[in-house]
Structures are given as C-alpha cells and as structure tokens.
C-alpha positions in Angstrom: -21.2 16.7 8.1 -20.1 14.5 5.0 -16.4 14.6 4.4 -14.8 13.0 0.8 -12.7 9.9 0.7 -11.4 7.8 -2.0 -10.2 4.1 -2.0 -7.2 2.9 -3.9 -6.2 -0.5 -4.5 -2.5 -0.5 -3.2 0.5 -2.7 -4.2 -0.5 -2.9 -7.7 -1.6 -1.7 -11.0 -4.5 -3.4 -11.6 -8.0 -2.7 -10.0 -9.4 -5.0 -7.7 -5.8 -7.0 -6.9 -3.8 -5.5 -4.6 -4.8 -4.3 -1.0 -7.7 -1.9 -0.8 -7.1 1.7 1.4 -9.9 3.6 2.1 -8.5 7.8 2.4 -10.7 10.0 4.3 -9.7 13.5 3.5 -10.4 17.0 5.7 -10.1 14.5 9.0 -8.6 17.6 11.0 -11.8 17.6 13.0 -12.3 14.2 13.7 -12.1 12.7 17.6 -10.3 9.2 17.8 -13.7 7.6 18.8 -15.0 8.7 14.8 -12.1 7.7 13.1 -12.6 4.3 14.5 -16.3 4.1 13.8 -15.3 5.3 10.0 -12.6 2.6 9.8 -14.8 0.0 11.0 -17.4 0.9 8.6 -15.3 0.7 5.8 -13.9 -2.6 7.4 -10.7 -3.1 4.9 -7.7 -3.7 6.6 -6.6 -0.1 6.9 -8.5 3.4 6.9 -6.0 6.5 6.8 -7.3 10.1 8.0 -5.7 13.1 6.1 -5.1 15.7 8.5 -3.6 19.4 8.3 0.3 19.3 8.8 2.0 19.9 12.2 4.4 22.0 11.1 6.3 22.5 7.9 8.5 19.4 8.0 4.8 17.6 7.1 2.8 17.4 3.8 0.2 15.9 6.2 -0.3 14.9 9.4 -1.9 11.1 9.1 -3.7 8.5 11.3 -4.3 5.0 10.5 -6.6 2.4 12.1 -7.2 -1.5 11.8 -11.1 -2.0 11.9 -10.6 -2.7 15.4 -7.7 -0.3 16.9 -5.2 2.2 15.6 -1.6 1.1 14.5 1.2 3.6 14.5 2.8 3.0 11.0 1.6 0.8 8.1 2.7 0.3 5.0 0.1 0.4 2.0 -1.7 3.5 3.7 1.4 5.2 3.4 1.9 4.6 0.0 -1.8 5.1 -1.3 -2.1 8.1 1.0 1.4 9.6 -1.1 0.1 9.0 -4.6 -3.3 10.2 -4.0 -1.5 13.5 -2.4 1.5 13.6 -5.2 -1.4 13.9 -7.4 -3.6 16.4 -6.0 -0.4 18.4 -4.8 1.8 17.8 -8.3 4.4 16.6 -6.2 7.1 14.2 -6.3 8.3 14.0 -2.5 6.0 13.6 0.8 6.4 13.3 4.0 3.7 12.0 6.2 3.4 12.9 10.0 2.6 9.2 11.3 2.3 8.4 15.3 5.8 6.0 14.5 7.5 9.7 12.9 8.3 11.2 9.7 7.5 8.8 7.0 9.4 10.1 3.7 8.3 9.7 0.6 9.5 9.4 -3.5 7.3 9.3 -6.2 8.8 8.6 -9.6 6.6 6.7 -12.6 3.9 5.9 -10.8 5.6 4.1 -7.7 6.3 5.6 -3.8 8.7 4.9 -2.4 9.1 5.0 1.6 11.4 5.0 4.2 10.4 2.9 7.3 10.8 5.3 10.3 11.9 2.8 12.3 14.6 0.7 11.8 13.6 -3.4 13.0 14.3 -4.9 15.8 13.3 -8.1 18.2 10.8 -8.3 19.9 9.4 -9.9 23.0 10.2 -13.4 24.1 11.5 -16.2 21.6 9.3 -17.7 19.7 8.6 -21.6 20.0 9.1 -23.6 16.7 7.0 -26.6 17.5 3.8 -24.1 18.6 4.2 -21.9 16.1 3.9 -25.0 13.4 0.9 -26.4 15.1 -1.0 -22.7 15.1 -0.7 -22.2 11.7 -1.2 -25.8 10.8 2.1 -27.3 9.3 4.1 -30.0 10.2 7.1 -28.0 10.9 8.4 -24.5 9.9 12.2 -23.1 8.7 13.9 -23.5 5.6 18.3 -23.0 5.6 18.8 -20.9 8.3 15.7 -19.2 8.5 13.5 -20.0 11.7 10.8 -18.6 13.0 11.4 -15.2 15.5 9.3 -12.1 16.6 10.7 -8.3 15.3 9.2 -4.9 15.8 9.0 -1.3 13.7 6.1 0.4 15.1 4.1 -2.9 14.8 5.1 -6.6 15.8 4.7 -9.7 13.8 6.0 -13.2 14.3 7.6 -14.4 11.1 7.4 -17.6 10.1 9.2 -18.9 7.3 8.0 -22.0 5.0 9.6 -24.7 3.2 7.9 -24.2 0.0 4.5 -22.5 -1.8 2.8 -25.8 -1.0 3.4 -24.9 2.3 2.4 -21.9 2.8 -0.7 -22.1 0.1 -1.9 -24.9 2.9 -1.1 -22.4 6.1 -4.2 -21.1 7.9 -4.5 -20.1 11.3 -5.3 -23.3 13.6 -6.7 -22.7 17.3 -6.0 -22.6 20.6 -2.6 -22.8 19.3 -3.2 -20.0 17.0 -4.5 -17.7 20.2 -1.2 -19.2 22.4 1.0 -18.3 19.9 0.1 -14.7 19.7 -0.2 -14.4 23.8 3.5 -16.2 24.1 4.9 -13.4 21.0 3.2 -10.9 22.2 1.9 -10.3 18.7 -1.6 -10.2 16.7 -0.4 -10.9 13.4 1.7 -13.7 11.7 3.9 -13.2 8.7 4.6 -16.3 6.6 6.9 -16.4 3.7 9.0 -18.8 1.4 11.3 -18.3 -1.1 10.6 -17.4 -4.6 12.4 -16.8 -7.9 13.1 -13.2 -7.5 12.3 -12.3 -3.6 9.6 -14.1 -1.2 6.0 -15.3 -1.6 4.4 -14.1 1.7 1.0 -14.4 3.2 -0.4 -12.1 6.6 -2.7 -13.3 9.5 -4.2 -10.9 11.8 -7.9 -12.1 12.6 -7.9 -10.7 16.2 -7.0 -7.1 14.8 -9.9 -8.2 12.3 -8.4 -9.1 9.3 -8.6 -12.5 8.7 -6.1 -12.3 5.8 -4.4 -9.2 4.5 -3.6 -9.0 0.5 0.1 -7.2 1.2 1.4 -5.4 4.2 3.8 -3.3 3.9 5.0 -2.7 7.7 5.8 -6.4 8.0 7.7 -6.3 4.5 9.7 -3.6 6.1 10.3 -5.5 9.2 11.2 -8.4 7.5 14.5 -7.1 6.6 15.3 -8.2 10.4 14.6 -11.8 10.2 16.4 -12.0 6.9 18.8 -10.3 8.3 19.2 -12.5 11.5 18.5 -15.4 8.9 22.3 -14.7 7.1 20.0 -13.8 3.9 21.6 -9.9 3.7 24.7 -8.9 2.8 26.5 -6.3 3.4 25.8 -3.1 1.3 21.9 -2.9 -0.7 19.9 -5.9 -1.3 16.7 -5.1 -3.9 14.0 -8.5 -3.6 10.5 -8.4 -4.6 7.6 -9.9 -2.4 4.7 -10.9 -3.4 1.6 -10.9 -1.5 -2.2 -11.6 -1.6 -1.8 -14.8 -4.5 -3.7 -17.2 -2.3 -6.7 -14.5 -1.9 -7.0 -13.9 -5.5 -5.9 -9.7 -4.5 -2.1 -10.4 -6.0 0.1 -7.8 -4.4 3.8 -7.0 -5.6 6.1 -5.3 -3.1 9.5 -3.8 -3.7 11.7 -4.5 -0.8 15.2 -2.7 -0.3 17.5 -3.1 2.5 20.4 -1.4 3.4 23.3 -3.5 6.1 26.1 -1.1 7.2 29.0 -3.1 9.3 26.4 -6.3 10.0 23.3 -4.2 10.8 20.6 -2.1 9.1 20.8 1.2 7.9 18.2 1.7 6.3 14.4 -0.1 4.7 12.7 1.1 1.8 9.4 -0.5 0.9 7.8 0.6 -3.0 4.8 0.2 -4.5 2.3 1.4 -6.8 -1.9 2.5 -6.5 -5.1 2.5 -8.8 -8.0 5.0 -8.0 -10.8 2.5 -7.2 -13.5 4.8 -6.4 -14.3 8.3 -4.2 -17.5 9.9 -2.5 -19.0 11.1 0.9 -19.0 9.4 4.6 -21.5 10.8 6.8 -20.3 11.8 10.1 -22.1 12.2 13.1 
C-alpha cells in the first residue's frame, strides 16, 4: 500500500526557510505503531496524518507525531495541514479534530490563522534560574520582569527569556544540566526568546523528543502568551507581536502572535502563518 503525502515549508513564504511538515494524506487506516515508523522516517520535527472527520464539526480528524512520540497539538502542522486542505477543499475556514480538541482555522491571503485550543497555563514545579542558565550555557537568564517559568497548552516548555540576540545566538543545550533541567520542569523542550524590534526573536530545544533545534514552533508561541503574560508584557484588551524563529539555523521563520487578556487573564491565542508546497509523492506502507 503507498499512500500520497506532500511537505510544506511552514512559517514562511519562501522555500527552504521556514519549518518543514511532512502531510500524509488517506491515514484513516493507519495503526499508531505506522504513523510513528512514517514520522520517524521522514525525521522532521513534525509528521501530521490526515484522517476522515469524526463527525461534522471536523474538516479532518488529524494526528501529529515528533520523530520519537505523538504530541497532542502543535502548531505549524496545524497550519500547513489547513492550507494544504483550504486548497484542495476551496475553503476559507477549517477545523481540525486534534487529540488537544477542535483546532479552528482562517484562511485569508495566503495566511491561517488558528485558535489554540487550550488556553496556557503553569506547569509543574518552579523553575530554578541559576540551573536553567548553566543548561543552556549562559551566565544568567531574565531581562525586566521576565524570568524564567514552565507553562502548558497541550505541550510543556520551560521558557527562558534572554538579555539580548548575543545571548541567545550563543545558547545551546549544555549537559547534565541540560538533562536536570528537563527532569526538575518536567519538560522536553526549552523555549528561549529576547526582545526584538517588533515582537521576540526565539529559538526551540527539544533533542530528547529528537529535534535538536526546531526552525519555529508554533504550540510554544501560543503558550508564550503565559509567561508574557505573568511577565507584565500584556495588557489588557489584544496585543498583535511578531516572533521570529529559526534565524540561527539559516530556516528563518516568522510567526504572528495575537493575544487576547480579559479582566488580567487570557481569553483567547491566535497563532498565523503562512506555507509553500515543497514537494509531494508516495510512502510505502507495510
């Protein structure tokens, strides 16, 4: 059995920048143990299975793996998976059945736009400043009143903000501190990010979910509104920033980032983006 996929470069408009998404279509028949061995033979960060809807409330039912495990929601495979389908389907709203819930979906000009189905929140114990420096191989870490703290949306990341681009140009993951750091978060992934001129410059570690370095991640952009929130960096009513993503990889990403703060707490997190057809063929499955 062969079934077709395609792979978009997501979270820009330009091939080969961005962060490539494998798609697998007609995945309806597929057990969990061959969506894994598919994902890992593609081995990008993400691999999302198109899958006949539930019910009517779907466009598509969807499940996306890491290389090593499946996630519950993620960000670019949402948002590749809903312009590849927009333009199949000549459609300008989707929603995608994800294990996290009912992902909504806009397309307008190119762009998706989706709402996180799962509004952020903290997660697991604090996080320790001086550890979390040393595992990611800084001198120290926080910038105004942004310091570093673990939130959750479907997945977890430890954010960690940085004083500058210097900084977080020289960040890499440093062990055992790296390794302690994720066991005392209860995390796999690290989100780094200073400020820039119209948003945040970011960078994402994951290398025990397999992926040393991802180009742009659009779950932890969503959860990000948290820790700016808890970082006094939201203000009431709709904040619109721009991250940007992937610049130290050479895969530049760009991210639209909109939050929404009712009465001091989030209402709602919209994460945008656009996607360039790459290339499309046949995986064998056995």
């Amino acid at each position: 059995m062969e079934l077709p996929f395609h792979v978009y470069d997501v979270f820009t408009d330009t091939p080969f920048t961005g962060n490539p998404l494998a798609i697998v279509e007609e995945a309806g028949g597929l057990s969990t143990a061959q969506m894994q061995t598919i994902a890992r033979e593609f081995n990008l960060s993400e691999t999302i299975f198109v899958q006949p809807p539930e019910d009517a409330t779907q466009t598509a039912r969807v499940r996306i793996f890491f290389p090593t495990a499946e996630i519950d929601f993620a960000g670019h495979p949402t948002i590749g998976c809903a312009l590849h389908l927009a333009g199949q389907l000549g459609l300008d709203h989707v929603v995608l059945g994800e294990n996290a819930g009912l992902v909504p979906v806009e397309i307008a000009d190119g762009v998706a736009t989706l709402s996180a189905p799962v509004l952020p929140h903290p997660h697991g114990p604090d996080c320790d400043p001086a550890l979390a420096a040393r595992a990611v191989g800084l001198d120290a870490l926080g910038f105004a009143s942004h310091t570093p703290a673990v939130f959750a949306g479907g997945p977890a990341f430890v954010y960690l903000p940085v004083a500058d681009r210097e900084a977080l140009r020289r960040a890499r993951p440093v062990e055992p501190y790296w390794s302690q750091l994720m066991v005392a978060c209860d995390v796999d992934s690290a989100y780094l990010y200073c400020r820039s001129s119209d948003g945040y410059d970011a960078r994402m570690f994951s290398p025990t979910a397999g992926i040393p370095e991802d180009p742009a991640t659009g779950s932890a952009s969503a959860i990000l509104a948290a820790q700016l929130l808890a970082s006094d960096a939201l203000s009431e009513g709709t904040t619109h920033l721009t991250l940007t993503q992937g610049e130290d990889m050479g895969r530049l990403s760009r991210i639209g980032f909109e939050a929404e703060v009712t009465d001091g707490a989030l209402s709602r997190v919209r994460i945008s983006g656009c996607a360039v057809p790459i290339s499309r063929g046949f995986i064998r499955v056995t």
